[in-house]
KOLGU-4560 file (N, C-alpha, C; in nm, 3 decimals, padded with zeros to 5 digits):
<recs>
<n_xx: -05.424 n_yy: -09.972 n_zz: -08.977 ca_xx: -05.367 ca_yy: -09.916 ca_zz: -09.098 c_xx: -05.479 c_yy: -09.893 c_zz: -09.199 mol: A seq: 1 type: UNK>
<n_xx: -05.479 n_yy: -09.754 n_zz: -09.267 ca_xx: -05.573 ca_yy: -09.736 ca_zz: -09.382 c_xx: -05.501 c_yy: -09.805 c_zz: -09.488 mol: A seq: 2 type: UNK>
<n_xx: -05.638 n_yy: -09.802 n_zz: -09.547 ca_xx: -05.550 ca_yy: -09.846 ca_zz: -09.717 c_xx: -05.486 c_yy: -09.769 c_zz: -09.827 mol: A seq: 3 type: UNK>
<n_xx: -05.384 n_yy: -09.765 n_zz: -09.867 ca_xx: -05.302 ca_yy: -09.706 ca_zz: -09.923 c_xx: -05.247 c_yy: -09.772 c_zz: -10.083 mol: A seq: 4 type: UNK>
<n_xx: -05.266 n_yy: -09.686 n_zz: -10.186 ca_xx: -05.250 ca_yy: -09.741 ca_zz: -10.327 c_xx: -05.116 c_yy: -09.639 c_zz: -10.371 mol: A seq: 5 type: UNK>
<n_xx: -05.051 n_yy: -09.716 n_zz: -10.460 ca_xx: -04.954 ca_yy: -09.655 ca_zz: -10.573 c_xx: -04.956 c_yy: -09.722 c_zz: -10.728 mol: A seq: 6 type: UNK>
<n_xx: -04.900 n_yy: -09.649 n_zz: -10.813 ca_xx: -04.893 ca_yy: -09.662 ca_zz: -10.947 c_xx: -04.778 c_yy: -09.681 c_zz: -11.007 mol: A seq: 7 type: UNK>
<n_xx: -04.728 n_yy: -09.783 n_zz: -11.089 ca_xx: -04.633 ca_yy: -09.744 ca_zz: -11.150 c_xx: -04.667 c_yy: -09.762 c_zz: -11.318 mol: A seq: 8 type: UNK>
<n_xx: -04.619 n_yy: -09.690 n_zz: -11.406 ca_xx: -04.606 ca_yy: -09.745 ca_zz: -11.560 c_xx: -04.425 c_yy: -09.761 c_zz: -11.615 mol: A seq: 9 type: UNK>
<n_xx: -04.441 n_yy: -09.903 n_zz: -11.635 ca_xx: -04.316 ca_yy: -09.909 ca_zz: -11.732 c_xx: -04.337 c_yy: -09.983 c_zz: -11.883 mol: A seq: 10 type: UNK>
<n_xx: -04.238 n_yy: -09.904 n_zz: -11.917 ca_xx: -04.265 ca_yy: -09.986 ca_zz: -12.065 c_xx: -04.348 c_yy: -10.119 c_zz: -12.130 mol: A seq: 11 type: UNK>
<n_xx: -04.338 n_yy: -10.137 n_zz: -12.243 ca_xx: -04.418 ca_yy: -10.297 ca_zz: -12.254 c_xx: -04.303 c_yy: -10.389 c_zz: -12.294 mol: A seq: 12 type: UNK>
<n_xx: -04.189 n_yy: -10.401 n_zz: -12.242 ca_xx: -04.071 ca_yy: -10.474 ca_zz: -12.257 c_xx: -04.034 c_yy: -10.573 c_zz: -12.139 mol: A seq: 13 type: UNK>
<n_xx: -04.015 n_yy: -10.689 n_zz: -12.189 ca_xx: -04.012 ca_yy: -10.868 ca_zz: -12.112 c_xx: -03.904 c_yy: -10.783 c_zz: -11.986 mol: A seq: 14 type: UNK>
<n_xx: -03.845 n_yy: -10.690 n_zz: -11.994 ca_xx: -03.736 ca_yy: -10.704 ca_zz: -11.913 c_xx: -03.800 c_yy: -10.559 c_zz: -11.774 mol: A seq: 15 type: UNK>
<n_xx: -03.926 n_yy: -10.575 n_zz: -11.800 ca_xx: -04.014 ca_yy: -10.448 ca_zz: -11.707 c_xx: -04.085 c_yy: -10.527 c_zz: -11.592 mol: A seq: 16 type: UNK>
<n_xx: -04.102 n_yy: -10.681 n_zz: -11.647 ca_xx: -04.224 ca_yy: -10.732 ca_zz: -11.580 c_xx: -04.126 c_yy: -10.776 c_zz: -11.419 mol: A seq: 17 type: UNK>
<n_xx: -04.016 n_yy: -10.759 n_zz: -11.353 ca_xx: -03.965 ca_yy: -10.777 ca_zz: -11.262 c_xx: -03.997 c_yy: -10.671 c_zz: -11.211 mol: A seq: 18 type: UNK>
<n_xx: -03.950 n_yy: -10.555 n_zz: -11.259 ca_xx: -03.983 ca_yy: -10.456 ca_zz: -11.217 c_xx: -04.123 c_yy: -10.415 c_zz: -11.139 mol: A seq: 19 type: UNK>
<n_xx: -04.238 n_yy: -10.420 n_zz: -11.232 ca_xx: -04.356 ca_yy: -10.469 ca_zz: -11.168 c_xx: -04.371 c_yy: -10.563 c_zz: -11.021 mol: A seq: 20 type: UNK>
<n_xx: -04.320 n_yy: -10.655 n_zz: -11.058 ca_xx: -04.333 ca_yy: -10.751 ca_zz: -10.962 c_xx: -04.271 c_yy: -10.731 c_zz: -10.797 mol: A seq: 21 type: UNK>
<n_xx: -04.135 n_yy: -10.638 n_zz: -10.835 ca_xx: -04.078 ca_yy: -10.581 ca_zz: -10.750 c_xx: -04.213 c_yy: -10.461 c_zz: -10.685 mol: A seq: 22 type: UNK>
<n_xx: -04.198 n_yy: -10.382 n_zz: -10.739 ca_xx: -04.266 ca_yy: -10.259 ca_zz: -10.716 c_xx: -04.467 c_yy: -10.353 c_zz: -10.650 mol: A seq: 23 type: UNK>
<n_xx: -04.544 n_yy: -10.433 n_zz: -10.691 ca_xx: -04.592 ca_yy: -10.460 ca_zz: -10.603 c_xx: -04.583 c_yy: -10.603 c_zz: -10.484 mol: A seq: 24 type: UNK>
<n_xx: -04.479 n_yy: -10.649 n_zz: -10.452 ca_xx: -04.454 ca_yy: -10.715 ca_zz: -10.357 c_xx: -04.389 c_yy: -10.638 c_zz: -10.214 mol: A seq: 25 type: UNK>
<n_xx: -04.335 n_yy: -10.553 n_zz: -10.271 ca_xx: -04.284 ca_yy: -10.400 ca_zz: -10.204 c_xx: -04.405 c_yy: -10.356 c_zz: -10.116 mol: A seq: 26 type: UNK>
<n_xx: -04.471 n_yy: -10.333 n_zz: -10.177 ca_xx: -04.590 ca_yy: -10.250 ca_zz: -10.147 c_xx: -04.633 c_yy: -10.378 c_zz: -10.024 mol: A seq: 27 type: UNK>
<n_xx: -04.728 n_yy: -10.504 n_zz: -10.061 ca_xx: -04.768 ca_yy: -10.587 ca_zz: -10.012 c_xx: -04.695 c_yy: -10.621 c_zz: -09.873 mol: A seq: 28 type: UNK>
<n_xx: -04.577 n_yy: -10.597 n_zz: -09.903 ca_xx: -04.499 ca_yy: -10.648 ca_zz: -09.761 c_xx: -04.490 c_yy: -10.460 c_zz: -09.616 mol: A seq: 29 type: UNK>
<n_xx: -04.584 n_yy: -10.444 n_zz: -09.708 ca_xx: -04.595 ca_yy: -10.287 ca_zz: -09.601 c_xx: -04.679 c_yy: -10.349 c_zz: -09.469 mol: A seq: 30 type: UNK>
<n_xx: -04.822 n_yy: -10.450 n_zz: -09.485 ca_xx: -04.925 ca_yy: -10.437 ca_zz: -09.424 c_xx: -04.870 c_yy: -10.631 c_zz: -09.363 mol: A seq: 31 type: UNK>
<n_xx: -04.879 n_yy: -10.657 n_zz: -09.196 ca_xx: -04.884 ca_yy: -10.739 ca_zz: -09.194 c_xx: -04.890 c_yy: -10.889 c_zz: -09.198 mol: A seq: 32 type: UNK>
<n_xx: -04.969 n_yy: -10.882 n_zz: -09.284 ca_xx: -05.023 ca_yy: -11.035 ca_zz: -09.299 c_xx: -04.975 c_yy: -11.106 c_zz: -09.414 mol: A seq: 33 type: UNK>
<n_xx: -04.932 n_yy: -11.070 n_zz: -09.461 ca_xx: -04.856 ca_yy: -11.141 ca_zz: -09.581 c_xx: -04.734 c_yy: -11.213 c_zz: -09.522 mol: A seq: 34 type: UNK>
<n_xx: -04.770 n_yy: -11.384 n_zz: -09.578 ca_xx: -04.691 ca_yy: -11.496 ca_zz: -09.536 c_xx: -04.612 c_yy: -11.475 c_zz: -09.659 mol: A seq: 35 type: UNK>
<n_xx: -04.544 n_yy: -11.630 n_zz: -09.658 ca_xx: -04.406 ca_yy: -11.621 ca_zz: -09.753 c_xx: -04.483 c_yy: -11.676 c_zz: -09.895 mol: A seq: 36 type: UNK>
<n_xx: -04.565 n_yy: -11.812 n_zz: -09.821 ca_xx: -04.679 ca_yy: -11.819 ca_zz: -09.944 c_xx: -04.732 c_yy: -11.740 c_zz: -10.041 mol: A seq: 37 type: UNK>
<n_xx: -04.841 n_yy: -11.613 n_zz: -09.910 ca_xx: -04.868 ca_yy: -11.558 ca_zz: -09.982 c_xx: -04.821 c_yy: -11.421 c_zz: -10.100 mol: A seq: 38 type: UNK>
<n_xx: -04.653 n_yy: -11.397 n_zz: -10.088 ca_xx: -04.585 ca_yy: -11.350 ca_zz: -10.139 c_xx: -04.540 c_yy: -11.448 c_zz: -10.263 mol: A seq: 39 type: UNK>
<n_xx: -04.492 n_yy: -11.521 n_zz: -10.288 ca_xx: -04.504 ca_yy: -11.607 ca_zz: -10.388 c_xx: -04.568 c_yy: -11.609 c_zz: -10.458 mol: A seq: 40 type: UNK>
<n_xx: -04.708 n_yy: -11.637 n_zz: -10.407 ca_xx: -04.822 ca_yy: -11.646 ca_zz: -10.527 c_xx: -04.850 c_yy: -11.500 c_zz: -10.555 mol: A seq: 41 type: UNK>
<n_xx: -04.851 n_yy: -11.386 n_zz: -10.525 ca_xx: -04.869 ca_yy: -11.284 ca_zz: -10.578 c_xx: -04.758 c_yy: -11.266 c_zz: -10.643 mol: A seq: 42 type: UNK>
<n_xx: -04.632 n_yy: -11.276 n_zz: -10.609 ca_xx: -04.482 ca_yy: -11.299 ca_zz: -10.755 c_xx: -04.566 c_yy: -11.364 c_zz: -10.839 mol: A seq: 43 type: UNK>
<n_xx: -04.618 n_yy: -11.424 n_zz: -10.860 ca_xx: -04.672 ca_yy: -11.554 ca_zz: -10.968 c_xx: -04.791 c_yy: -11.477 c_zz: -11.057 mol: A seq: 44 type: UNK>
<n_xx: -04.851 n_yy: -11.461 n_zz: -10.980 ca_xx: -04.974 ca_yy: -11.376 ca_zz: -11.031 c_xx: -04.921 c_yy: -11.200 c_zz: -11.120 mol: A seq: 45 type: UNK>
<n_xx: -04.843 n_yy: -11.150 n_zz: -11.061 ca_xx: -04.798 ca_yy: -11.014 ca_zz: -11.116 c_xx: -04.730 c_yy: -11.081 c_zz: -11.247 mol: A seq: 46 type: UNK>
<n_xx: -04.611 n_yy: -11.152 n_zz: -11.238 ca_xx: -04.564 ca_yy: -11.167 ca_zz: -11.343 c_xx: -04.666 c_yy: -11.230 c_zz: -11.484 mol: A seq: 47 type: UNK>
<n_xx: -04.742 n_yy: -11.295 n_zz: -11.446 ca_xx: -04.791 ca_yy: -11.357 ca_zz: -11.554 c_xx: -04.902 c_yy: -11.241 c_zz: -11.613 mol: A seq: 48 type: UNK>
<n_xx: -04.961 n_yy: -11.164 n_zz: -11.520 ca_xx: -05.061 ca_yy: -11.043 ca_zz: -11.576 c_xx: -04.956 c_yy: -10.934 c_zz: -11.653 mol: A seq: 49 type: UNK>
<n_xx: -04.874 n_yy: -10.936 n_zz: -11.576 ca_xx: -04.821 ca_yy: -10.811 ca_zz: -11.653 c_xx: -04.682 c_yy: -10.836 c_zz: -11.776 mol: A seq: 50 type: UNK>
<n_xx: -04.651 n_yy: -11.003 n_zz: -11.762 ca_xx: -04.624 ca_yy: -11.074 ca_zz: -11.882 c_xx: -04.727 c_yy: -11.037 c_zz: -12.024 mol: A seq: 51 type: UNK>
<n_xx: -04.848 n_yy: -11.068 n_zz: -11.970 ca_xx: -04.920 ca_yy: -11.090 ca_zz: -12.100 c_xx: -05.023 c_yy: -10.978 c_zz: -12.136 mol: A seq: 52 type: UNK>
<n_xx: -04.962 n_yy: -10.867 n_zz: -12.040 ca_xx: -04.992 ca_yy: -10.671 ca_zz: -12.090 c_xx: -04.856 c_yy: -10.681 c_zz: -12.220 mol: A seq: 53 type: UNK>
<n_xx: -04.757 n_yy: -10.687 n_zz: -12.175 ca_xx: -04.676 ca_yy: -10.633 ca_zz: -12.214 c_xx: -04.654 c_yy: -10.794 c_zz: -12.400 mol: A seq: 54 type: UNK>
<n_xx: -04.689 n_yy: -10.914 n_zz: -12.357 ca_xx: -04.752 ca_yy: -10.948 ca_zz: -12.504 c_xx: -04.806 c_yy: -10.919 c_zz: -12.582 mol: A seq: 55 type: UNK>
<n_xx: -04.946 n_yy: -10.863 n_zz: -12.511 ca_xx: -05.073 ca_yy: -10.752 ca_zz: -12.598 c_xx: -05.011 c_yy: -10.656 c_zz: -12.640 mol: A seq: 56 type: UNK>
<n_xx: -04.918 n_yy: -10.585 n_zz: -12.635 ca_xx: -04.896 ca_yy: -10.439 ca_zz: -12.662 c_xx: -04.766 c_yy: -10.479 c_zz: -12.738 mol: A seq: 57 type: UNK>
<n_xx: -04.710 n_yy: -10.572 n_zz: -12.751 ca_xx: -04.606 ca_yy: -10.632 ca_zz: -12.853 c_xx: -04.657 c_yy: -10.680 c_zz: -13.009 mol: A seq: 58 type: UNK>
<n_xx: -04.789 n_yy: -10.753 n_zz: -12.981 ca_xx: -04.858 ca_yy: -10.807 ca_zz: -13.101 c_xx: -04.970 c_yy: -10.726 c_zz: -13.153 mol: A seq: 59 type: UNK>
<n_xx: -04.968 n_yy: -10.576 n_zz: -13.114 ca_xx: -05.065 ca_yy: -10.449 ca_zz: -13.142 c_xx: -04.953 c_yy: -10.354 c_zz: -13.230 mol: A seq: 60 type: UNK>
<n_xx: -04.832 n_yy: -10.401 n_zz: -13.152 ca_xx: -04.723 ca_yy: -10.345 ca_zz: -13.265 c_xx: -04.691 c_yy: -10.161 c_zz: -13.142 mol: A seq: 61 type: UNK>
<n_xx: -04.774 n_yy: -10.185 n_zz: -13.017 ca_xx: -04.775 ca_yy: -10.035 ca_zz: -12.952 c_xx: -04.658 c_yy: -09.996 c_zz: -12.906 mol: A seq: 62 type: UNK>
<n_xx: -04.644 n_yy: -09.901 n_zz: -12.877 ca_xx: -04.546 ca_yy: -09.868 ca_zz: -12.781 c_xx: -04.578 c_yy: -09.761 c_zz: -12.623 mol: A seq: 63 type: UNK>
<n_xx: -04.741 n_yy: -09.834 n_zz: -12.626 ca_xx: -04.779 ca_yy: -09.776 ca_zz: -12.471 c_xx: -04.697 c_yy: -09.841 c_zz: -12.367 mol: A seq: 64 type: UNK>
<n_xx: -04.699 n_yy: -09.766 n_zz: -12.241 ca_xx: -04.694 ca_yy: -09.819 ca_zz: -12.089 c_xx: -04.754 c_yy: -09.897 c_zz: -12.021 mol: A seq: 65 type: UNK>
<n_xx: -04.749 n_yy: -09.976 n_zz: -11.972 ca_xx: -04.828 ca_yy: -10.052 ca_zz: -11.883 c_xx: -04.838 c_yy: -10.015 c_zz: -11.775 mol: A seq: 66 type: UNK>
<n_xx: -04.937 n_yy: -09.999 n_zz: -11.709 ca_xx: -04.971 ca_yy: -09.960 ca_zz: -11.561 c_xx: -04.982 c_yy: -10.056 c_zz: -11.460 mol: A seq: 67 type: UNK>
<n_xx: -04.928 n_yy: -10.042 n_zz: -11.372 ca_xx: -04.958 ca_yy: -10.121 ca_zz: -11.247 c_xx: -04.969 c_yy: -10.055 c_zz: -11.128 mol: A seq: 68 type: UNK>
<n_xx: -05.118 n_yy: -10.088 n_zz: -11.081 ca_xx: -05.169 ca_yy: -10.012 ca_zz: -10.966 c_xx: -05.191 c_yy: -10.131 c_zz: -10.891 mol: A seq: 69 type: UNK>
<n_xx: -05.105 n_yy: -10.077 n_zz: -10.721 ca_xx: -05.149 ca_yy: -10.188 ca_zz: -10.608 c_xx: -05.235 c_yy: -10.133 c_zz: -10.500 mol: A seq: 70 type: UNK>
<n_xx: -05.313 n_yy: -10.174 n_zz: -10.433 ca_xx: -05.346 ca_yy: -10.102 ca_zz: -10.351 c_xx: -05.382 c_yy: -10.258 c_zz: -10.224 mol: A seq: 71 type: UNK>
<n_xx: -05.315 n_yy: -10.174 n_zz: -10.135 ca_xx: -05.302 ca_yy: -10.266 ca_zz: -09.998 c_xx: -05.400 c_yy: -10.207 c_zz: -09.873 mol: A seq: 72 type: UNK>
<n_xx: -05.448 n_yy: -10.292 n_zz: -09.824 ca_xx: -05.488 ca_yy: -10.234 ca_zz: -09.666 c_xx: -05.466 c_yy: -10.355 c_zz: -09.591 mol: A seq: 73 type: UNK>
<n_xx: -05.508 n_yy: -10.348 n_zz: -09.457 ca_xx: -05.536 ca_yy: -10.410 ca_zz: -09.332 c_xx: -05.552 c_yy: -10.630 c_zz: -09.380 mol: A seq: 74 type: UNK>
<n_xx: -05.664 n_yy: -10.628 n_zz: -09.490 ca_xx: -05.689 ca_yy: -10.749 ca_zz: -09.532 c_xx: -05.704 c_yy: -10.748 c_zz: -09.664 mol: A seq: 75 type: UNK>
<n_xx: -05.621 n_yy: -10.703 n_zz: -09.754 ca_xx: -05.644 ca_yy: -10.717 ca_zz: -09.908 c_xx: -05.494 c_yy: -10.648 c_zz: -09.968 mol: A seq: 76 type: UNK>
<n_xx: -05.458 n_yy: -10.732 n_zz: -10.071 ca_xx: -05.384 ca_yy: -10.651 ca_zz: -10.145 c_xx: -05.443 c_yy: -10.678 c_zz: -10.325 mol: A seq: 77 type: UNK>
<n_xx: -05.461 n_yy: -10.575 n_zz: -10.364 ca_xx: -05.566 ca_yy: -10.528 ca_zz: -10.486 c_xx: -05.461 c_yy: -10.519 c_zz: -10.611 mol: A seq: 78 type: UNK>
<n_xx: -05.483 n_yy: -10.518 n_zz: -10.718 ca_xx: -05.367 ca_yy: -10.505 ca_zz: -10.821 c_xx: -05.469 c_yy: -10.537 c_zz: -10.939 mol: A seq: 79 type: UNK>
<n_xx: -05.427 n_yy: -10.446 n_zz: -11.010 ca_xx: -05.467 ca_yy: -10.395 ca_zz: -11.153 c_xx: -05.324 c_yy: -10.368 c_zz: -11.261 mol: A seq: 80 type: UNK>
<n_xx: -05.381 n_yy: -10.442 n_zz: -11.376 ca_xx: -05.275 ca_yy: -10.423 ca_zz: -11.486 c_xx: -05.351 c_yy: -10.378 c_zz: -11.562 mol: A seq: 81 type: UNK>
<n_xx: -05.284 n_yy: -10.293 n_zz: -11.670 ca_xx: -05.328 ca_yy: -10.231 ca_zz: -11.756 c_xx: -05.244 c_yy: -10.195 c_zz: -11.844 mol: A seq: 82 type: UNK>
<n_xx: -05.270 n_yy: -10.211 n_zz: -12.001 ca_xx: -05.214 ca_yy: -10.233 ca_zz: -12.084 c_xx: -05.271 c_yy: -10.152 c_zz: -12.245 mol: A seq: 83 type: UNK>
</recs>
């Protein structure tokens, strides 16, 4: 399998960061190797990054998007927040 990335932006609202979390565990569970562990701790890890995008952009007063880009291959799943 090549490696393959997607994007999503949702709002900077507490009730997006599932969403996120959904949208890259989704992705992650495309490529093999992902145990139940290691699905967990990436739930763990998404929510709290893209928890505290969507804090930053609450206490800036913004009303940008937050981005979340995953990108999976063979032995890696990659993830970027952005805020």
């Amino acid at each position: 399998m090549s490696e393959r990335w997607a994007e999503i932006a949702v709002p900077a609202e507490s009730r997006c960061v599932a969403i996120a979390r959904n949208f890259v565990v989704e992705m992650a569970r495309t490529v093999a190797w992902p145990e139940v562990r290691q699905i967990e701790d990436l739930r763990l890890m998404v929510s709290e990054a893209v928890t505290n995008a969507v804090h930053a952009q609450q206490e800036r007063g913004g009303e940008d998007l937050v981005h979340v880009r995953c990108l999976v291959g063979p032995d890696r799943v990659e993830v970027r927040v952005v805020d």
